[in-house]
VEXDREN-2710 file (C-alpha; in Angstrom, 1 decimal):
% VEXDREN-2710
k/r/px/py/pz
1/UNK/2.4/-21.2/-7.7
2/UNK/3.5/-18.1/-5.7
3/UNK/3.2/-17.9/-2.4
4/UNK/2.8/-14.4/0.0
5/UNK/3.0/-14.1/3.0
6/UNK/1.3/-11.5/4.6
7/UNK/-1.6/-9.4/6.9
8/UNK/-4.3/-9.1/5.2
9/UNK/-5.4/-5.9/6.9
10/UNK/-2.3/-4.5/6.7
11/UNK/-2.2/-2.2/3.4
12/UNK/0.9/-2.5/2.2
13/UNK/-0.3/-6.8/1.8
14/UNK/-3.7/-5.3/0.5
15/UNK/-1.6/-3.8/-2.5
16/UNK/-0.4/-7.6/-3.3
17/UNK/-4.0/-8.9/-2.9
18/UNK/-5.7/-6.2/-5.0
19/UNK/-3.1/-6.3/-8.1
20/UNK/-3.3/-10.6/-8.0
21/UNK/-7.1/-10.3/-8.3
22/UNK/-7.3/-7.5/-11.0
23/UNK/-4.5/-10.3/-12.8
24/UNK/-6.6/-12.9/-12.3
25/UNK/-3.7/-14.3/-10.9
26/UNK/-3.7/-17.8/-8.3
27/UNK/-1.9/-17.9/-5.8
28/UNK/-1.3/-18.8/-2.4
29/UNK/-2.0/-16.6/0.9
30/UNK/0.0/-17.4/4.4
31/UNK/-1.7/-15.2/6.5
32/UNK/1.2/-13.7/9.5
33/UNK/-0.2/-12.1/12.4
34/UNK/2.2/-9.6/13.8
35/UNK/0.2/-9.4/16.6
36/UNK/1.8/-12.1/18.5
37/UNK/5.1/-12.3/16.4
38/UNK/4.6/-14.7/13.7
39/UNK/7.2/-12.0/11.6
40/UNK/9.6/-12.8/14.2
41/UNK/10.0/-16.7/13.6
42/UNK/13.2/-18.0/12.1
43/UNK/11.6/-19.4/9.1
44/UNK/9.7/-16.2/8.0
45/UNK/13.4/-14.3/9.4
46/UNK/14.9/-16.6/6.8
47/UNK/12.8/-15.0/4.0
48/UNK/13.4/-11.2/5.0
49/UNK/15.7/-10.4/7.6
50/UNK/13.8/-7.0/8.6
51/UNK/11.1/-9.4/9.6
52/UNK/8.7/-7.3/7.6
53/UNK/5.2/-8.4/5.7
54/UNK/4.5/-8.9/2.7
55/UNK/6.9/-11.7/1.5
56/UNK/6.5/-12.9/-1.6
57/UNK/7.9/-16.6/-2.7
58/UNK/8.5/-18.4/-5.9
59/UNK/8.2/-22.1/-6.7
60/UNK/11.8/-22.4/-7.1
61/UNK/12.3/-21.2/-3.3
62/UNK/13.1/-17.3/-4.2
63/UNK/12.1/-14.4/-2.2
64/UNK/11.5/-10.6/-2.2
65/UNK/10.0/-7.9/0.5
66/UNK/9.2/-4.9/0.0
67/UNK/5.9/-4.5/-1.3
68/UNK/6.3/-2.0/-3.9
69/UNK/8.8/-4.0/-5.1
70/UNK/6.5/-7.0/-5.6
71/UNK/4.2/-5.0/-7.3
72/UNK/6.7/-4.4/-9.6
73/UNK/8.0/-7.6/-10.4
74/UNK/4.4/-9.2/-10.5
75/UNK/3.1/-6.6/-13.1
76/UNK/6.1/-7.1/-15.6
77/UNK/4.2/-7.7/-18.9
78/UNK/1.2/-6.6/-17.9
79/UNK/-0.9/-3.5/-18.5
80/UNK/-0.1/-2.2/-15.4
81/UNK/3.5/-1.7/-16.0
82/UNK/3.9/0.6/-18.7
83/UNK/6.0/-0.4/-21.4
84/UNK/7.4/3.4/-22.7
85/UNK/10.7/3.7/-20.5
86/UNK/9.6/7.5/-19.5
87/UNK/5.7/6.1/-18.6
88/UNK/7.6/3.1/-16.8
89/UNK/9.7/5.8/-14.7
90/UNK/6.9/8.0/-13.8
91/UNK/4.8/4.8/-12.8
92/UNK/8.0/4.5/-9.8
93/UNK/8.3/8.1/-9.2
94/UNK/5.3/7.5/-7.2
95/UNK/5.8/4.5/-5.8
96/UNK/8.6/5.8/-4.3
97/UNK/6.9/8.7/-3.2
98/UNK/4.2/6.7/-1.6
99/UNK/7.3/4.8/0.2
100/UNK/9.3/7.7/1.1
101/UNK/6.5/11.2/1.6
102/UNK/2.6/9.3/1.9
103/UNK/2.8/5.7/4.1
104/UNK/5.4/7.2/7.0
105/UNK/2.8/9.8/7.5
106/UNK/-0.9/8.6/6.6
107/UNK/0.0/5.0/7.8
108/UNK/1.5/5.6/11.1
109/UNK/-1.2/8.4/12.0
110/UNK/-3.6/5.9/11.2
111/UNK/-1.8/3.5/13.8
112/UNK/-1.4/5.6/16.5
113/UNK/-5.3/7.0/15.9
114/UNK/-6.7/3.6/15.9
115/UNK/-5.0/1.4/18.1
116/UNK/-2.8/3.0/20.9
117/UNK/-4.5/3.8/23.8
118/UNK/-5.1/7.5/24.3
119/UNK/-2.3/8.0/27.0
120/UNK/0.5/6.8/24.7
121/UNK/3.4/8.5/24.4
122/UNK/3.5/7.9/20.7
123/UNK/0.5/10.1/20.1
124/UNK/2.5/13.5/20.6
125/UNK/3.9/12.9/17.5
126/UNK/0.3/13.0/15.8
127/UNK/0.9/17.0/15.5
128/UNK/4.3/16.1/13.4
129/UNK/2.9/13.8/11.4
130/UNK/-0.6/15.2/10.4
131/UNK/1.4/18.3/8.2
132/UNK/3.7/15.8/5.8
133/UNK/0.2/13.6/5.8
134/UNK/-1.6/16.7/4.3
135/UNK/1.1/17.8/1.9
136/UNK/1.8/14.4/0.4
137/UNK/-2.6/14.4/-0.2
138/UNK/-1.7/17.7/-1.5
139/UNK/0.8/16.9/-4.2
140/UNK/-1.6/14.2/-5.2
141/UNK/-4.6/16.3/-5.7
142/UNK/-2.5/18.6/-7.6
143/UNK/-1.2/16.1/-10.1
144/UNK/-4.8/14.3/-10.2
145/UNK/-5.9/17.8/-11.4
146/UNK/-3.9/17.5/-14.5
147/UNK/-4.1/13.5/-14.8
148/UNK/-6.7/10.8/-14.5
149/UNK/-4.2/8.2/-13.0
150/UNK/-0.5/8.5/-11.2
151/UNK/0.8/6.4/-14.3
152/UNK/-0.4/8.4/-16.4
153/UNK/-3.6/8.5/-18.8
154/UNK/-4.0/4.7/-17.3
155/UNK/-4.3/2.8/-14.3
156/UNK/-1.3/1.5/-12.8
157/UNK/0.5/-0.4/-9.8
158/UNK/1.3/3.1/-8.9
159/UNK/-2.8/3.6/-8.5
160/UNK/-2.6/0.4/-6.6
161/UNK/0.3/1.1/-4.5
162/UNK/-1.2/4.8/-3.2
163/UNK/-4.8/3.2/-2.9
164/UNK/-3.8/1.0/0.0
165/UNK/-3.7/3.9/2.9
166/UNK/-5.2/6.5/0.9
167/UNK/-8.9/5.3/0.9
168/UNK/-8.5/4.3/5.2
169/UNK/-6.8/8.0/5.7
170/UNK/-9.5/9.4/7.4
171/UNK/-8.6/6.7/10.2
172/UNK/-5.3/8.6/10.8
173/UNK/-7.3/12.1/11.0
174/UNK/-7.0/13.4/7.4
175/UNK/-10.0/14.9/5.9
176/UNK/-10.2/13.3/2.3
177/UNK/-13.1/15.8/1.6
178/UNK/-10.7/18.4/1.8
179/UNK/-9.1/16.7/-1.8
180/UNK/-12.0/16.4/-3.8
181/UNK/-9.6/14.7/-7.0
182/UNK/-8.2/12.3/-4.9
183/UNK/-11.8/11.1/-3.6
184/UNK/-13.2/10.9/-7.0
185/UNK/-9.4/8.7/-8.7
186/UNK/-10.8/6.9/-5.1
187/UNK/-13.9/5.9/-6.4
188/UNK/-12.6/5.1/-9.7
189/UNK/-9.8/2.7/-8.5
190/UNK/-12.7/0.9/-6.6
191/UNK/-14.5/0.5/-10.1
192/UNK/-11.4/-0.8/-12.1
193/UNK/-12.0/-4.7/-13.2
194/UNK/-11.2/-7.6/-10.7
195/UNK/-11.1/-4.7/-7.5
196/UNK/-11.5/-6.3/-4.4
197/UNK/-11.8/-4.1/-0.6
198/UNK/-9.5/-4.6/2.1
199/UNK/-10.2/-7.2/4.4
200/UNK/-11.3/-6.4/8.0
201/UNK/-9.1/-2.5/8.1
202/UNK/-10.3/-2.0/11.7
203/UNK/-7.8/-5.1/13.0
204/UNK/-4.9/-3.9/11.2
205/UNK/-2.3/-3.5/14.1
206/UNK/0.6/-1.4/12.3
207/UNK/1.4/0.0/8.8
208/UNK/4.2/-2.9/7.8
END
């Protein structure tokens, strides 16, 4: 049985959730609340130094961070993995673009939005952030007008792994009506077998 350990409003554990019910995978869920430094405790330190949710662990006492690459190692064999090397490769093209130009961006404006108190210091860098948030939803809308799905001409844990912090962007200040192909793959991710929604977004305290 495989164990992760994670937020469950945080989106980059919502990824793990999603992909395990569209499996129809079991497993088991430790939930970590950041909030009063659960992350921080030697035994969860002792499964990922960064002290970072999600953490996924095997029977056999094994474990990995990083979401994305969970994803990737739970979908191996599965149709949402692609099998063709050059599918495979674009599948992780944007999964590392949703690591590297999306979730710094959509995920932290989304933080400071939502939870920091208005006075923050942190929220001057809203007016930074908000430009790299609109040109990664740019590049998507672009490649959505050419293709159904970011794997491809199928759904994949790269789907999965955008989905998280695209669908709660408008949190963070981003118009989604201004990217009218990203709100329609939106609404077809939500209709994919086995999708389940994020639990309880409003609580989530920081993009992990």
């Amino acid at each position: 049985m495989i164990t992760l350990y994670g937020m469950s409003s945080s989106g980059n554990c919502y990824k793990l959730q999603l992909l395990m019910a569209q499996l129809g995978r079991e497993y088991e869920w430790e939930e970590i609340d950041v909030t009063r430094g659960e992350n921080l405790s030697p035994e969860f330190l002792a499964m990922n130094d960064r002290g970072k949710v999600p953490v996924m662990k095997l029977d056999d006492g094994r474990t990995m961070a990083e979401s994305n690459a969970i994803l990737n190692y739970l979908a191996q064999g599965t149709p949402l993995l692609p099998d063709d090397a050059w599918e495979r490769a674009k599948t992780m093209q944007w999964m590392f673009f949703e690591q590297y130009s999306h979730e710094p961006y959509i995920a932290v404006s989304r933080f400071i939005h939502r939870f920091l108190p208005a006075d923050h210091p942190r929220r001057a860098s809203l007016a930074t952030l908000k430009p790299f948030g609109d040109e990664a939803l740019a590049a998507m809308e672009r490649h959505l007008g050419r293709l159904p799905w970011f794997g491809g001409e199928r759904y994949t844990i790269a789907d999965i792994a955008l989905f998280a912090y695209t669908h709660i962007a408008e949190d963070g200040g981003f118009d989604l009506g201004a990217y009218p192909h990203v709100e329609r793959w939106i609404k077809r991710v939500r209709m994919q077998p086995g999708f389940v929604p994020m639990r309880d977004p409003a609580s989530d305290p920081m993009p992990d």
